[in-house]
C-alpha positions in Angstrom: 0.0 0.0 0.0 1.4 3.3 -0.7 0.8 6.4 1.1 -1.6 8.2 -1.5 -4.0 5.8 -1.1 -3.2 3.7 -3.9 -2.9 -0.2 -3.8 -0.4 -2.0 -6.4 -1.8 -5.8 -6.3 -5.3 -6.8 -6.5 -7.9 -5.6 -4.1 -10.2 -7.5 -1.5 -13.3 -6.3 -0.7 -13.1 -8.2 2.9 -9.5 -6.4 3.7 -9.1 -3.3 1.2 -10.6 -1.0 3.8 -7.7 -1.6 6.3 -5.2 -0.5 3.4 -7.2 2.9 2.9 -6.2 5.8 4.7 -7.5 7.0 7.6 -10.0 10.1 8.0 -8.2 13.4 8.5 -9.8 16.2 10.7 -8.5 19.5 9.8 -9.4 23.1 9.8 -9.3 23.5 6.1 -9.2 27.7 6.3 -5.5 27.1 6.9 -4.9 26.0 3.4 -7.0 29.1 1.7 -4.9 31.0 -0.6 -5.3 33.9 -3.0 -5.7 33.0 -6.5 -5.7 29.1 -5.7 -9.2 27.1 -5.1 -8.3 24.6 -1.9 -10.1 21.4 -3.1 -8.5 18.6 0.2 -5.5 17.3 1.2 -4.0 13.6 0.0 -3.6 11.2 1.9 0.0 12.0 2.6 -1.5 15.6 3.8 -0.1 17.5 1.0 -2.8 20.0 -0.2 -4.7 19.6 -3.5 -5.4 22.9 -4.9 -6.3 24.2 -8.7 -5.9 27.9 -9.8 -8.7 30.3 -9.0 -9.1 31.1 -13.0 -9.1 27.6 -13.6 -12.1 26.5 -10.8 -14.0 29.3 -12.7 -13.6 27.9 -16.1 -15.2 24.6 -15.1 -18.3 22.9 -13.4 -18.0 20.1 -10.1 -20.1 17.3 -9.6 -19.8 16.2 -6.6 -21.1 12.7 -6.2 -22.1 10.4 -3.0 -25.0 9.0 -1.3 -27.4 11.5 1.7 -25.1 12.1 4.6 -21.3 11.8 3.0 -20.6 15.4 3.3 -21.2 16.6 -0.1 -22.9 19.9 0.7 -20.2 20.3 3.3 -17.3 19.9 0.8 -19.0 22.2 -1.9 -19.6 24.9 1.1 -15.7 24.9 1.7 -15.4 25.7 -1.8 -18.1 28.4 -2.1 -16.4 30.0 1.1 -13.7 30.6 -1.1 -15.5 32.0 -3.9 -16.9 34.7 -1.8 -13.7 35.8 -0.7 -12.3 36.1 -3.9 -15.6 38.7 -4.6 -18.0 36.3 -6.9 -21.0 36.1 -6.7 -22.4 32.7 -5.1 -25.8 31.3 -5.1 -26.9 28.4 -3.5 -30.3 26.2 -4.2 -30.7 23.9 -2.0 -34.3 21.7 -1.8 -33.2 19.7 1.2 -32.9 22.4 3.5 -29.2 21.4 4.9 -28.7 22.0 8.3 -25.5 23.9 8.4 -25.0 25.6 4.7 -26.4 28.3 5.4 -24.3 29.5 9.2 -21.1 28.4 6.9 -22.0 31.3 4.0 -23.1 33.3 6.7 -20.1 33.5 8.2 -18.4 33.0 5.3 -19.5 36.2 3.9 -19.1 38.2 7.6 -15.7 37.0 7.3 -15.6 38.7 3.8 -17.2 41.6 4.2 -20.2 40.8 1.7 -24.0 40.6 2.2 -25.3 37.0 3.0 -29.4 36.8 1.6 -31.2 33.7 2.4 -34.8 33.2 0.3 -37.0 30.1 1.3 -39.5 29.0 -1.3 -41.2 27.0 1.3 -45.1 27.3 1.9 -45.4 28.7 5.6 -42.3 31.8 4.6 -43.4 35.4 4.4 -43.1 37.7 0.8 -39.7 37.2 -0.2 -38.9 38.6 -3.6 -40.2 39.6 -7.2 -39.3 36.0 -9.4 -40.6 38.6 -12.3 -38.5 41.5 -11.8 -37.5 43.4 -15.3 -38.5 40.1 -16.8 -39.0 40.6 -20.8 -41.8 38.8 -22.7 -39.8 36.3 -24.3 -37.7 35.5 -20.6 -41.1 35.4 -18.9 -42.4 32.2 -21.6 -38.9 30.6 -21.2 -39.5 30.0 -17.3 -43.6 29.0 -17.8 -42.2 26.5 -20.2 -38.7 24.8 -18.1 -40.7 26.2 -14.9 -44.2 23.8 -15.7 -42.0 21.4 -17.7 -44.2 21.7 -20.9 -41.6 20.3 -23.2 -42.4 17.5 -25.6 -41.7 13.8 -24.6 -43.0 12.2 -27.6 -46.2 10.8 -26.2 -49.7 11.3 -26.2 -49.6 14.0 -23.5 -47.3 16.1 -26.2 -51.0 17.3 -27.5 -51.7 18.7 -24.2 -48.3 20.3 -23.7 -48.0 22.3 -27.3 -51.6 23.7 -26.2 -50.1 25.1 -22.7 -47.1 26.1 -24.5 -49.4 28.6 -26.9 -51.6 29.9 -23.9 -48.0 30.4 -22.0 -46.8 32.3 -24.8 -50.0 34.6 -24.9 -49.9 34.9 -20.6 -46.6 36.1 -21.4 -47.5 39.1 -23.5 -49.2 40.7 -20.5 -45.7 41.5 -19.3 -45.0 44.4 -22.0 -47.5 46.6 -20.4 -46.4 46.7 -17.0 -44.8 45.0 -14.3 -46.2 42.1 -12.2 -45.3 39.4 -10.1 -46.4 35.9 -10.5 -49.9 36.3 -8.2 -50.6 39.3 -10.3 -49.9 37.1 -13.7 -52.6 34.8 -12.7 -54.7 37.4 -12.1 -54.0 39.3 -15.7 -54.4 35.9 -17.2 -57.8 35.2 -15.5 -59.1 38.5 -16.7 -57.8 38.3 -20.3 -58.3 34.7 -21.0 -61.7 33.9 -19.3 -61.6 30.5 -20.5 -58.6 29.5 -19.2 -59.3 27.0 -16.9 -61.5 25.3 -19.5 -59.2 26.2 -22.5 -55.7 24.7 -21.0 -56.5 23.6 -17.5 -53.4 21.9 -17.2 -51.6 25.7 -17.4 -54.1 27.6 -15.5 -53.1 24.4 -12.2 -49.7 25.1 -12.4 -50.2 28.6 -12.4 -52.2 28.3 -9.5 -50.1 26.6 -7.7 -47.0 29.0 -7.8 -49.6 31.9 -7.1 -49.7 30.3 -3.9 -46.5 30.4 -3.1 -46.8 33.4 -0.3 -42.9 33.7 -1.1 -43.5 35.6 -4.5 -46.4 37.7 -3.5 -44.6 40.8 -3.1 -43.0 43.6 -5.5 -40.0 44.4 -3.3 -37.5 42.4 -1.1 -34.1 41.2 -2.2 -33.3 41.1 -6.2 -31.8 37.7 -7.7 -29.4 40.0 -9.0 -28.0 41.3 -5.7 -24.9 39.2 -5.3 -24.0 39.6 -9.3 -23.8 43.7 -8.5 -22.3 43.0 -4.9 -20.7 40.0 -4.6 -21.2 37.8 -1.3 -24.0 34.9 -1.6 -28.2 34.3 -2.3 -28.6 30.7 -0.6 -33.0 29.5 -1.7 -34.2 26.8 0.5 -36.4 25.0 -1.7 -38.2 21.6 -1.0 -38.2 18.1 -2.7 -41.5 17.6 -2.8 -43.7 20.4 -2.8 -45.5 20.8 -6.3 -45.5 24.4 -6.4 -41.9 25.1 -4.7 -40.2 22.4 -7.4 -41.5 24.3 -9.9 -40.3 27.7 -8.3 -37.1 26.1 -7.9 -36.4 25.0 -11.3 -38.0 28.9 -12.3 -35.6 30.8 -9.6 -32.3 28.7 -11.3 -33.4 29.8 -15.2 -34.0 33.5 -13.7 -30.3 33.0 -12.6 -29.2 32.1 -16.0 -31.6 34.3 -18.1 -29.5 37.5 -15.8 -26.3 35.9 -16.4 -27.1 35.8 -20.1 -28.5 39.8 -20.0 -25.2 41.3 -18.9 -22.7 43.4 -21.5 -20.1 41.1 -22.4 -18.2 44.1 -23.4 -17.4 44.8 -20.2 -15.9 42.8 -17.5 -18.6 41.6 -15.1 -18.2 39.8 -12.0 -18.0 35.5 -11.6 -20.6 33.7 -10.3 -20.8 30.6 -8.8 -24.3 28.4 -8.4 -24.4 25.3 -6.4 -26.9 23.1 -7.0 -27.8 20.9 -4.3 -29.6 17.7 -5.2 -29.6 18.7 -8.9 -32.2 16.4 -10.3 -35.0 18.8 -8.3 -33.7 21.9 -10.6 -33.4 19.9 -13.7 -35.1 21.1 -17.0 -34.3 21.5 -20.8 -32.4 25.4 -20.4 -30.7 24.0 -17.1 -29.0 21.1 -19.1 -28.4 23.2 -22.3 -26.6 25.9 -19.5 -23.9 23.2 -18.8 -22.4 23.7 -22.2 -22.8 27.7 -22.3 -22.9 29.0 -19.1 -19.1 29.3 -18.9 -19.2 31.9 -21.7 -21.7 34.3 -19.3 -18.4 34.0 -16.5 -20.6 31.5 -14.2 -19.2 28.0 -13.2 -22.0 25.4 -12.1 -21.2 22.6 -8.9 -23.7 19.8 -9.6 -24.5 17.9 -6.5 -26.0 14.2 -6.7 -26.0 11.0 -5.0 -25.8 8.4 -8.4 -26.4 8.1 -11.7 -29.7 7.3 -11.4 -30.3 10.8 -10.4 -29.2 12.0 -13.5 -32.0 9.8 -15.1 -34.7 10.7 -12.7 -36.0 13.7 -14.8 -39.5 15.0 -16.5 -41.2 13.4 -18.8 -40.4 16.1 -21.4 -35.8 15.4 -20.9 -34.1 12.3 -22.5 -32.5 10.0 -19.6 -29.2 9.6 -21.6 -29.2 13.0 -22.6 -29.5 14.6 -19.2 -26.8 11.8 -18.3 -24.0 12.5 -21.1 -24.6 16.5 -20.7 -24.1 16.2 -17.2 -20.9 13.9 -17.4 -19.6 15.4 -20.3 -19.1 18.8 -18.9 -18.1 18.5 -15.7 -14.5 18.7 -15.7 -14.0 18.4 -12.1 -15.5 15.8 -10.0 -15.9 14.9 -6.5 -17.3 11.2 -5.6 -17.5 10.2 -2.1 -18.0 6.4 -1.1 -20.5 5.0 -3.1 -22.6 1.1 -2.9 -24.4 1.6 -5.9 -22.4 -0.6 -8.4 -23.4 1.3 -11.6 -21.5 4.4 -10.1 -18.9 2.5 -8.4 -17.9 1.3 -12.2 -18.1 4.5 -14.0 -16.2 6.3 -10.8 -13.6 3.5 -11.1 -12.9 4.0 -15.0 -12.8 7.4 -14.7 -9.6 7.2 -12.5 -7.6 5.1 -15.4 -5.9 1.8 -15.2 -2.3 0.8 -14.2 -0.4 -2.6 -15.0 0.0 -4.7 -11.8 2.0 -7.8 -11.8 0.2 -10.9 -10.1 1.7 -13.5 -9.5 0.8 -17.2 -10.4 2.4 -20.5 -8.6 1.6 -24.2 -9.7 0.1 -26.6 -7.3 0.4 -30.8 -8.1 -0.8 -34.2 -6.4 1.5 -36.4 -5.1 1.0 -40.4 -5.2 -0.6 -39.8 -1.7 -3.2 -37.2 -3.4 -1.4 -34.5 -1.0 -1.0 -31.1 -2.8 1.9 -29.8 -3.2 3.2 -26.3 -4.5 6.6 -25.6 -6.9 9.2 -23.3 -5.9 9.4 -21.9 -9.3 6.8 -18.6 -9.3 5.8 -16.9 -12.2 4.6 -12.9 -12.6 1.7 -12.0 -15.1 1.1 -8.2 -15.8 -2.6 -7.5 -15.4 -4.5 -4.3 -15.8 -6.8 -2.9 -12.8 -8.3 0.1 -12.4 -6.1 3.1 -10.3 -9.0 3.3 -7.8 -11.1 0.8 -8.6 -14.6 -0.4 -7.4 -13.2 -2.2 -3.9 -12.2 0.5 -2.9 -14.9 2.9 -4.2 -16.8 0.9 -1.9 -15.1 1.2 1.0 -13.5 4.7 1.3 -13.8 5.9 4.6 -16.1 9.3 5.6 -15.1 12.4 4.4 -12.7 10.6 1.8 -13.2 11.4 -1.7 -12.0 10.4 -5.3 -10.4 13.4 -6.9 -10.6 13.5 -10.9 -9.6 16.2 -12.9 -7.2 17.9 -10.1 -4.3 16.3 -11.8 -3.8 12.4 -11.1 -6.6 10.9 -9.9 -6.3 10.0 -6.0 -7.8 10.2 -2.9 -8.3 13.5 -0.9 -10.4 14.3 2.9 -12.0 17.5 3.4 -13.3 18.3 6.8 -16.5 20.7 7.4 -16.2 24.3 7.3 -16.2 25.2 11.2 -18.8 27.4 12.2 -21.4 28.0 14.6 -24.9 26.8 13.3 -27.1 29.9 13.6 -31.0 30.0 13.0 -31.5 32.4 10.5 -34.6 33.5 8.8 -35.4 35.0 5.6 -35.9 39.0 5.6 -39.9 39.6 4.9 -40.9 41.7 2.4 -43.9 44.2 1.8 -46.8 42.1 0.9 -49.0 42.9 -2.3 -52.4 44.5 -1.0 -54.4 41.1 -0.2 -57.2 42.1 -2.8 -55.0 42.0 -5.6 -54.0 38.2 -5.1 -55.4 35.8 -6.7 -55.4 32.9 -3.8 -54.8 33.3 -0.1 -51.5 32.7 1.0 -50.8 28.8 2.1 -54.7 28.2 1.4 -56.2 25.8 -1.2 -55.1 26.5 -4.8 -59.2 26.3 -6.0 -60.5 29.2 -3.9 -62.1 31.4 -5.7 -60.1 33.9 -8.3 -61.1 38.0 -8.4 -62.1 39.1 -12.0 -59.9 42.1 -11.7 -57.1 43.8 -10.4 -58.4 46.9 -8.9 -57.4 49.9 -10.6 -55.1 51.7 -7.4 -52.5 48.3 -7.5 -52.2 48.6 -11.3 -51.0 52.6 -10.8 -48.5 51.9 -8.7 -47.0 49.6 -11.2 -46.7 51.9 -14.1 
């Protein structure tokens, strides 16, 4: 066994984990630098680090099953993003326990504004998801947001129906401002038959309506940290109908601002992490992997396996979601993993090396006894540098390191902090008579005809 973790004969999955080295605890602030990206230290506790311009020219996926540290490992590196003055935002679903005190701190240690939104039903008025949204960006996150895509069945009939009506709802935001309750409203009032016309639509509209999180016309921009720097962490949900589809809306918003700024001019880096990715995937959020780079933003993906990757709408293409994702990560990050689909792909991913093995002869005697030769004989075989043994068995907080240089093993410990209960700032609600549903209430009470002439003033 050599000190970097790597074994030079065959491995046993009854003994490899005793060759593997042991978990490190370490403050890993000591190793920040500027202009380098701390990713872990080696098992022989040298530190692996990657240029600062070179962790912003490429997306992470960091890989592993619930409860192997992977939002801990990607908050070490989005500490180190906001003290280097990008922009960071975080979109979380699960609601991870200590993310948000570590960029808190993170950002008091910096000297930048920390925001936290929570998409959650039982939050207060948040933000404006519609802010200076244009026509055309507005019909782009009804589409990915309601996942109206075509999957090539029957339900494709249904889906190019609430793509039209989405493009016609979207119209109503050349006049004036609005925020998403206000929408439903405007579309209730222009489109009568609506409900009758493209019910499927008018539900999903509904639903996000609800959302008491976007029924205000104030509170913080998405476009704070871009101007500012520091970090926007959403706590989203992984099962909430209307929040997954405010989730997958809030991450194409990201992208539609990143796309909107003058290229002429240098603009500052942004950073999203995407927590549990497969609760934010949709068509644009895909196709961003492969353009997003050019806008100066760099994407961590966070899953637990391949089948993740797989798990999507009906309107994405399994393999395609897969290769996108695999294909443009350069960096990855893959803790100990069971599954043996991901164990394989990890392990071939890492190379192979030539190992000699060696073979000896055993014979019979008269007496039927065995016996064994002297004379040994080496065979070169070919094994994987990491391979699935040990994949297997990699102790906590260890993790396979690919695209750092050589492939090998690396720890990361947490980012130490004090966990802090912090709350989202509330916003100015909208007057109660211009929403279309009451907060956290039923999505079929009833809808007002109109939005009363005093609330549509104030938005001119």
């Amino acid at each position: 066994t050599r000190l970097s973790g790597r074994l030079d004969g065959l491995t046993d999955i009854r003994t490899v984990a005793e060759s593997l080295p042991k978990t490190k605890a370490f403050d890993p602030r000591k190793y920040f630098a500027d202009g380098e990206m701390f990713l872990g230290l080696d098992a022989d506790g040298n530190a692996v680090t990657i240029p600062m311009d070179v962790w912003r020219s490429l997306h992470a996926q960091f890989t592993g099953p619930s409860g192997t540290g992977k939002s801990s490992a990607a908050a070490v590196k989005l500490a180190q993003s906001i003290a280097a003055g990008d922009a960071v935002y975080g979109l979380d679903p699960k609601g991870d326990a200590w993310l948000a005190s570590v960029l808190y701190e993170a950002c008091e240690a910096a000297g930048k504004p920390f925001h936290l939104l929570n998409l959650r039903p039982d939050q207060p008025p948040q933000f404006n998801l519609l802010a200076d949204v244009t026509p055309t960006e507005l019909a782009e996150l009804l589409v990915a947001g309601f996942a109206l895509g075509d999957s090539g069945g029957e339900a494709d009939h249904y889906r190019r129906r609430d793509r039209r009506i989405a493009r016609r709802v979207s119209r109503l935001a050349e006049k004036r401002a609005l925020t998403v309750p206000e929408l439903y409203a405007e579309a209730q009032k222009t489109f009568p038959d609506l409900e009758d016309d493209a019910e499927g639509f008018d539900l999903h509209l509904n639903e996000l309506a609800s959302l008491p999180c976007l029924s205000t016309r104030d509170g913080v921009p998405l476009d704070v940290a871009l101007k500012n720097g520091g970090c926007v962490l959403i706590v989203g949900h992984t099962r909430d109908a209307a929040v997954l589809k405010a989730q997958r809306m809030v991450l194409i918003r990201l992208l539609q601002l990143l796309e909107a700024r003058d290229r002429t001019r240098e603009q500052r880096h942004a950073t999203i992490f995407l927590d549990e990715f497969k609760y934010m995937l949709s068509a644009p959020a895909v196709s961003a992997l492969g353009t997003v780079r050019d806008r100066g933003c760099n994407l961590i993906l966070a899953h637990q396996s391949l089948g993740d990757l797989e798990d999507c709408g009906e309107d994405l293409r399994p393999e395609a979601v897969r290769n996108s994702v695999l294909d443009n990560t350069q960096l990855k990050w893959c803790y100990r993993n069971k599954d043996e689909a991901t164990a394989e792909w990890i392990a071939d991913m890492t190379g192979r090396i030539v190992i000699d093995t060696e073979r000896r002869v055993v014979m019979r005697n008269e007496l039927l006894s065995e016996t064994v030769e002297a004379k040994r004989t080496l065979d070169q075989r070919e094994r994987h540098l990491i391979d699935t043994n040990m994949i297997k068995s990699l102790p906590d907080r260890c993790a396979v390191v690919i695209g750092a240089g050589e492939a090998r093993l690396a720890f990361v410990s947490p980012y130490p902090v004090t966990k802090r209960k912090l709350e989202p700032v509330a916003a100015p609600p909208l007057p109660m008579e211009t929403l279309p549903v009451e907060p956290a209430d039923l999505i079929d009470v009833p809808i007002p005809e109109t939005v009363p002439a005093s609330s549509a003033e104030a938005l001119i």
